[in-house]
C-alpha positions as CSV (number, residue, x, y, z in Angstrom):
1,X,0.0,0.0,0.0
2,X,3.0,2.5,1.1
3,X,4.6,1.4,-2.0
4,X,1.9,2.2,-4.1
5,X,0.7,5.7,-2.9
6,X,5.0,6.4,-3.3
7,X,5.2,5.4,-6.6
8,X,1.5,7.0,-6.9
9,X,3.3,10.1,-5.6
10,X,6.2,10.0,-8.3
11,X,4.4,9.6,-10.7
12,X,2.1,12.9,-10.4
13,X,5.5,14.7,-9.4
14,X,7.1,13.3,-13.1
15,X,3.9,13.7,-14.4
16,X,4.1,17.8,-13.5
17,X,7.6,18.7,-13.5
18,X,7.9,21.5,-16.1
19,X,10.4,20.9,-18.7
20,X,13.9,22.6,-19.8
21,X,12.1,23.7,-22.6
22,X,9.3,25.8,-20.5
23,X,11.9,26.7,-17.8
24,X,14.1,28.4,-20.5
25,X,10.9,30.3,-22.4
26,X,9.9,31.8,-18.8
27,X,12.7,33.1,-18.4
28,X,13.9,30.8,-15.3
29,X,17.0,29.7,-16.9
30,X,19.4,31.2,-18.5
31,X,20.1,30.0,-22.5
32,X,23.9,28.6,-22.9
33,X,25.6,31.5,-25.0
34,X,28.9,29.6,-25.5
35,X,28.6,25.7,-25.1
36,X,26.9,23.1,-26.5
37,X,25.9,25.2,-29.1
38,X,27.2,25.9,-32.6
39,X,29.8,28.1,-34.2
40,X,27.1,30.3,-36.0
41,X,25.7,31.1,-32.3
42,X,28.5,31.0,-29.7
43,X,29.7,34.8,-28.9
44,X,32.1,35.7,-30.7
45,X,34.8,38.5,-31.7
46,X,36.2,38.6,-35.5
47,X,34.7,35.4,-36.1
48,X,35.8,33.2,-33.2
49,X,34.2,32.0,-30.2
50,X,35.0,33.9,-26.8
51,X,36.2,31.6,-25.0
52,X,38.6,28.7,-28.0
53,X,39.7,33.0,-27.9
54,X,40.3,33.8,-24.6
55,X,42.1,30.5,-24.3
56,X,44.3,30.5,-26.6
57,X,45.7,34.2,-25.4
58,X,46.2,33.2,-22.5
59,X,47.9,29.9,-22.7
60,X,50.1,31.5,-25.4
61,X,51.2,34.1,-23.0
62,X,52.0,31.9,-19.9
63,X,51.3,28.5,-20.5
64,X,53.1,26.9,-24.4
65,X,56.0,25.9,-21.5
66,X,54.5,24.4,-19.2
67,X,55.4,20.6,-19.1
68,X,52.1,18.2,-20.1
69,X,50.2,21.8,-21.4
70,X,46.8,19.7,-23.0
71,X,47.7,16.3,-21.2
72,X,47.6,17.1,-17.5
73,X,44.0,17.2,-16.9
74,X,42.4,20.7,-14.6
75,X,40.7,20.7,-12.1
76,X,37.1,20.4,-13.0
77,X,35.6,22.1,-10.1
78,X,37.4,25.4,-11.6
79,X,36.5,23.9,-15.3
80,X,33.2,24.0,-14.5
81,X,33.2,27.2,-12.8
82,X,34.9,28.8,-15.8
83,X,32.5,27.3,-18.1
84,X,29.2,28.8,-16.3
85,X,30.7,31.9,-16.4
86,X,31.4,31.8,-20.4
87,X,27.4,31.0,-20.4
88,X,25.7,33.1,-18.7
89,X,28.0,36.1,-17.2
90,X,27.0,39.0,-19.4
91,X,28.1,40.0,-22.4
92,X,30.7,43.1,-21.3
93,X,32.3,41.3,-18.8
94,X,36.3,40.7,-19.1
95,X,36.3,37.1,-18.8
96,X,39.6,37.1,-19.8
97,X,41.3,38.0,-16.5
98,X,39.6,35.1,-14.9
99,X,41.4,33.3,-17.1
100,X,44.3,35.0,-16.1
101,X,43.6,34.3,-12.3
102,X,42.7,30.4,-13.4
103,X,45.4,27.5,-12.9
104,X,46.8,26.9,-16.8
105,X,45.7,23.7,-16.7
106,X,42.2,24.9,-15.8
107,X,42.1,27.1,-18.9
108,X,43.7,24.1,-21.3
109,X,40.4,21.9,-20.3
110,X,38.2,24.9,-20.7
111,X,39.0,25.0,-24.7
112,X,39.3,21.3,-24.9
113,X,36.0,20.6,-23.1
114,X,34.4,23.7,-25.5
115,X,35.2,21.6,-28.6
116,X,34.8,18.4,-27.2
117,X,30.7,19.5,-26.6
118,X,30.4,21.6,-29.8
119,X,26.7,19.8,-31.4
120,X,29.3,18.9,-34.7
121,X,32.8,18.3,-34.3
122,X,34.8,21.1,-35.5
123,X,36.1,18.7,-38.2
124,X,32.3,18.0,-39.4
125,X,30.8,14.3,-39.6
126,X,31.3,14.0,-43.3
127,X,34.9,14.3,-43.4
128,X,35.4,11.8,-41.1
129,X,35.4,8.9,-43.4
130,X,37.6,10.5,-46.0
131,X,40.1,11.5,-43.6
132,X,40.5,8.1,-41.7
133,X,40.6,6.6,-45.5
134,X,43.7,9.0,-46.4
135,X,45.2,8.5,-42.9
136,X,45.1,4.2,-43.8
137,X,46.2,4.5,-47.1
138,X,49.0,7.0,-46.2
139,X,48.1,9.6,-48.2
140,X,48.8,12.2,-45.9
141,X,49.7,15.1,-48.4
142,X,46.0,15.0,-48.7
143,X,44.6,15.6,-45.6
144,X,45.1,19.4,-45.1
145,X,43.6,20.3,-48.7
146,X,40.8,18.2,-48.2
147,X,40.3,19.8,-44.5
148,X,40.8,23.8,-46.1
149,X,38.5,22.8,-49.3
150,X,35.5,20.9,-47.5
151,X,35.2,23.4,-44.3
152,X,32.4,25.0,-43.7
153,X,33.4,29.0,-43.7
154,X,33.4,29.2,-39.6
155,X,34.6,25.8,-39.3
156,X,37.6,26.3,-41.3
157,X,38.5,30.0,-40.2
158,X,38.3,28.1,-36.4
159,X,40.0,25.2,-37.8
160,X,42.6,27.7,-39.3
161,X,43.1,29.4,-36.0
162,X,43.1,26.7,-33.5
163,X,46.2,24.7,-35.4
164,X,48.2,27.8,-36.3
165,X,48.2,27.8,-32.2
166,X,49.0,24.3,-32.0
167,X,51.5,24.4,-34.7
168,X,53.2,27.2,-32.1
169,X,53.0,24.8,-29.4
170,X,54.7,22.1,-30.9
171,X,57.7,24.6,-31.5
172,X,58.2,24.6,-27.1
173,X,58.4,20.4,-27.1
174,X,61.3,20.7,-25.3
175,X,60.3,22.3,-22.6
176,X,56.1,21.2,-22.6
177,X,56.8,17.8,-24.1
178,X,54.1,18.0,-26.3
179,X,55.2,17.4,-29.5
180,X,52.7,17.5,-32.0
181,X,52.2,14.1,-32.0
182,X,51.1,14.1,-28.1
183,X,49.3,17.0,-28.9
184,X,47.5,14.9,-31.0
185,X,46.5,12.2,-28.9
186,X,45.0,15.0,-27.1
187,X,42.9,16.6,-29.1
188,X,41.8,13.9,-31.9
189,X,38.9,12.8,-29.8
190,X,37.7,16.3,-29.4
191,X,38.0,17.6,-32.9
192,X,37.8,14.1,-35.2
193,X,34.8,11.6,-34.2
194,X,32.1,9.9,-35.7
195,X,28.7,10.5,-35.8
196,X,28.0,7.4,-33.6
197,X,30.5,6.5,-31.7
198,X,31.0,2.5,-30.2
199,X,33.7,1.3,-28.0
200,X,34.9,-0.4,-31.2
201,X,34.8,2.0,-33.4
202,X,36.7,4.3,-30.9
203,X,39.8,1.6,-30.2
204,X,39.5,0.9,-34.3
205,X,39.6,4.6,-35.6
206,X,42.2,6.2,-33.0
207,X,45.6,5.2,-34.7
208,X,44.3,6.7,-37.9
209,X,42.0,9.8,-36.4
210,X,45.5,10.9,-33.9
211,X,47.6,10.4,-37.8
212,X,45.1,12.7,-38.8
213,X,45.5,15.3,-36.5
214,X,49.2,15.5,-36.4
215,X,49.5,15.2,-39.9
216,X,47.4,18.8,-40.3
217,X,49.6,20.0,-37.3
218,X,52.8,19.3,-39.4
219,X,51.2,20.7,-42.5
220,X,50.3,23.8,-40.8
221,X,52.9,27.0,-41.8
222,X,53.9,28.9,-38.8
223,X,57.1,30.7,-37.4
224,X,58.0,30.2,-34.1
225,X,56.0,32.6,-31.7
226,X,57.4,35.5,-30.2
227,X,55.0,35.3,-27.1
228,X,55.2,38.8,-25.9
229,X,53.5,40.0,-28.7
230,X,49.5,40.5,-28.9
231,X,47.9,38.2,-31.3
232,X,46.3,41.3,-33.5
233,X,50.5,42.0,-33.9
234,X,51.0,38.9,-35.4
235,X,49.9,38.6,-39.4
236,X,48.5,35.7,-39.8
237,X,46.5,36.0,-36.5
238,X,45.8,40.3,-37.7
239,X,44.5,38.7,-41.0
240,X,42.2,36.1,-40.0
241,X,40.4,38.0,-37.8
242,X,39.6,40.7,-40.5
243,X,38.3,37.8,-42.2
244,X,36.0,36.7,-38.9
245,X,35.1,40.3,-38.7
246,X,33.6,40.1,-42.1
247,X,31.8,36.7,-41.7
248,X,30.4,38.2,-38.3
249,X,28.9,40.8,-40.3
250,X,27.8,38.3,-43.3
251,X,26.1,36.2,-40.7
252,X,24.2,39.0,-38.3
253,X,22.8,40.5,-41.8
254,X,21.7,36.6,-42.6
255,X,20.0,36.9,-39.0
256,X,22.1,34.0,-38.1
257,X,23.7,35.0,-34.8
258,X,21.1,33.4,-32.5
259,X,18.9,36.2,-32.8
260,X,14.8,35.9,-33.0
261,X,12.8,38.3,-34.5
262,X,10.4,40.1,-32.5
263,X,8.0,41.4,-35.5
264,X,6.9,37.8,-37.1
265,X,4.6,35.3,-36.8
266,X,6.8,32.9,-38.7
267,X,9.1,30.2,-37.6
268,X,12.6,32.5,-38.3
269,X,14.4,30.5,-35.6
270,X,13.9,26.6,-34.9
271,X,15.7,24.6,-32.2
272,X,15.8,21.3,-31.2
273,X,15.2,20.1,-27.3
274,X,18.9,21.4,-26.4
275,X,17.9,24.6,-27.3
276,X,20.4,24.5,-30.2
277,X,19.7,26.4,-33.7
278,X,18.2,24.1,-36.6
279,X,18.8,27.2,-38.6
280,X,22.6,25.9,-39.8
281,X,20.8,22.5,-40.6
282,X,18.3,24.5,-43.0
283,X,21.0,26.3,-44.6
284,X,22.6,23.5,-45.6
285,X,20.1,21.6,-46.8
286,X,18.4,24.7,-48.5
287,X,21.2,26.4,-50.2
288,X,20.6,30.0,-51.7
289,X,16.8,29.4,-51.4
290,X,17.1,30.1,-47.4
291,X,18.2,33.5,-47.8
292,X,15.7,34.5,-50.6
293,X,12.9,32.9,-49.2
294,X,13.4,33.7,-45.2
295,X,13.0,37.5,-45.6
296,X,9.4,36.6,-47.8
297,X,7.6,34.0,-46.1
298,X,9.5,32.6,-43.2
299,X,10.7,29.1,-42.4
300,X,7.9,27.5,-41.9
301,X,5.8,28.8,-45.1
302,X,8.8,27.9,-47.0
303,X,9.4,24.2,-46.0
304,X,5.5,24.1,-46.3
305,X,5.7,24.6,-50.6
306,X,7.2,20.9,-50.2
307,X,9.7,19.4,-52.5
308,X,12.5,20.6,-50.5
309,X,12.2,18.2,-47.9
310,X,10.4,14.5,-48.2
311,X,8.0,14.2,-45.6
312,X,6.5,16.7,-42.8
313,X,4.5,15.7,-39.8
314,X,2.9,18.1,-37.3
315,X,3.4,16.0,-34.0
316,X,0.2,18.0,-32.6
317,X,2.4,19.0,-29.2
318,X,2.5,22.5,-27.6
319,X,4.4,23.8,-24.6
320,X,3.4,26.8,-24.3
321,X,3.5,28.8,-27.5
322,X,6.0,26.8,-28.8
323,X,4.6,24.0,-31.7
324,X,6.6,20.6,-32.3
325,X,7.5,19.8,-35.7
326,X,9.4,16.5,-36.9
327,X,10.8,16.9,-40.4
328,X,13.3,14.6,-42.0
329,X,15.5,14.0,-45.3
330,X,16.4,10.8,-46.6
331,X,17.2,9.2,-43.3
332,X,18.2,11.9,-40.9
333,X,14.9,13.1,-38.7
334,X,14.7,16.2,-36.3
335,X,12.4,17.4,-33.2
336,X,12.2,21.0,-33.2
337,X,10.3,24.0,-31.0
338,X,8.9,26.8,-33.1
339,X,7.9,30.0,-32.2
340,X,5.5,30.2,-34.5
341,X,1.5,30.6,-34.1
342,X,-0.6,27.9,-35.0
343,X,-1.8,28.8,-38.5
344,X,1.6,28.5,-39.6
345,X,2.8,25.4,-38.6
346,X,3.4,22.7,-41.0
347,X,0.5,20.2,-41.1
């Protein structure tokens, strides 16, 4: 009888508890600005997220000597800490002297724990057969071309910047012992994995996937670093971000920064139950017909004219004001939230 009215009484509590979802649309918590999130919506400056950033400044300046930089793991009381504060402190904050204040190691798992939980690996899904292929059949001079040529434009200016810095690090072996080898071993599994990952494929894949990595590290041109100086000194570094700065401003025009609109009924901004942008997703599947058609009709109008997707269900679900639409292509299928009224959601 006890055990009943208990599980009676967990039940109704289950059965009541408001979602993430809800908790996030009232308001109650705070929506990740940095994590778990991708490129096209993490803060940013000239094109890069805060915090890879912040990061790399800072381990540049104190930390490319410091013996097992990468491979000695933080502490992740202060990882954690660090990473809350990247999320949800606001926007004009200096984060970068907490950094500062932070042990090194501390900081080194902040931007490996920041690409480890990016939605898509910063070297994207669909590469990842290619480049294991190249990395077994030893065709290594390969590997960065294909990496620079199949990119995504965010992907690849973050891809450019992050191994430029590792390429620097690799140049204080002798004192770090992190060659670029070890470094690696360290960040293959954050940078390089498949889309579904087994313990078999993982002790299969991470000879080839670590050949990868160092093989781009090698590839990479870069002088050694003269660590006193500011990374907007340093030309490659001065360059790249003038080309962030422009695909900052390409991408807020697009609306694509994360940014809803407050005068439209339509679906302009879909998300899946993580709270992360579909929007990306669209835009690749879409092409040039998501810019055109956005500004005209919104999202949901435009997936509605059909043939650009095979099959739409309306999954009849509300929280709140927020609709649940499934659409899929070929095989790949996606939940999202809409903020869109009822009329206009796909039936």
């Amino acid at each position: 009888m006890i055990s009943k009215l208990a599980s009676g009484l967990l039940n109704n509590f289950i059965a009541k508890r408001v979602s993430k979802e809800e908790l996030l649309r009232r308001g109650v918590l705070k929506q990740s600005e940095m994590f778990h999130k991708q490129l096209a919506y993490c803060r940013k400056r000239n094109g890069i997220s805060e915090v890879l950033l912040d990061c790399v400044e800072v381990i540049r300046e104190k930390g490319l000597s410091e013996e097992g930089i990468f491979r000695i793991p933080g502490s992740m009381s202060e990882i954690n800490m660090l990473k809350k504060l990247y999320d949800y402190e606001a926007k004009d904050t200096n984060l970068k002297d907490k950094l500062l204040e932070a042990d090194i190691n501390a900081v080194a798992g902040l931007l490996k724990l920041f690409l480890r939980e990016m939605p898509d690996p910063l070297l994207t899904y669909d590469l990842y057969p290619d480049l294991l292929d190249m990395a077994r059949k030893k065709n290594f001079n390969q590997v960065l071309p294909t990496i620079l040529a199949r990119l995504p434009e965010l992907e690849g200016l973050c891809f450019r910047f992050l191994f430029h810095f590792l390429k620097e690090a690799s140049f204080f072996s002798s004192e770090s012992k992190m060659t670029a080898s070890n470094l690696a071993i360290v960040f293959s599994p954050n940078v390089l994995r498949a889309e579904k990952e087994t313990l078999a494929i993982l002790q299969r894949d991470a000879k080839h996937k670590n050949l990868v990595i160092e093989t781009a590290i090698l590839a990479t041109q870069a002088e050694m670093p003269d660590i006193s100086q500011n990374l907007n000194s340093v030309p490659f570094y001065a360059n790249l971000f003038e080309e962030g700065a422009e695909l900052d401003e390409k991408y807020s025009a697009k609306g694509l920064l994360g940014n809803k609109s407050k005068t439209t009924n339509h679906a302009d901004h879909l998300s899946n139950r993580f709270g992360q942008s579909m929007n990306p997703i669209l835009i690749e599947s879409l092409g040039e017909q998501f810019d055109e058609k956005l500004t005209d009709i919104g999202i949901c109008d435009m997936l509605k004219e059909g043939g650009i997707f095979k099959k739409f269900k309306n999954a009849a679900s509300r929280r709140g004001e927020r609709q649940r639409i499934i659409w899929s292509t070929g095989n790949l299928a996606r939940i999202v939230w809409s903020d869109t009224v009822k009329e206009n959601t796909l039936g």
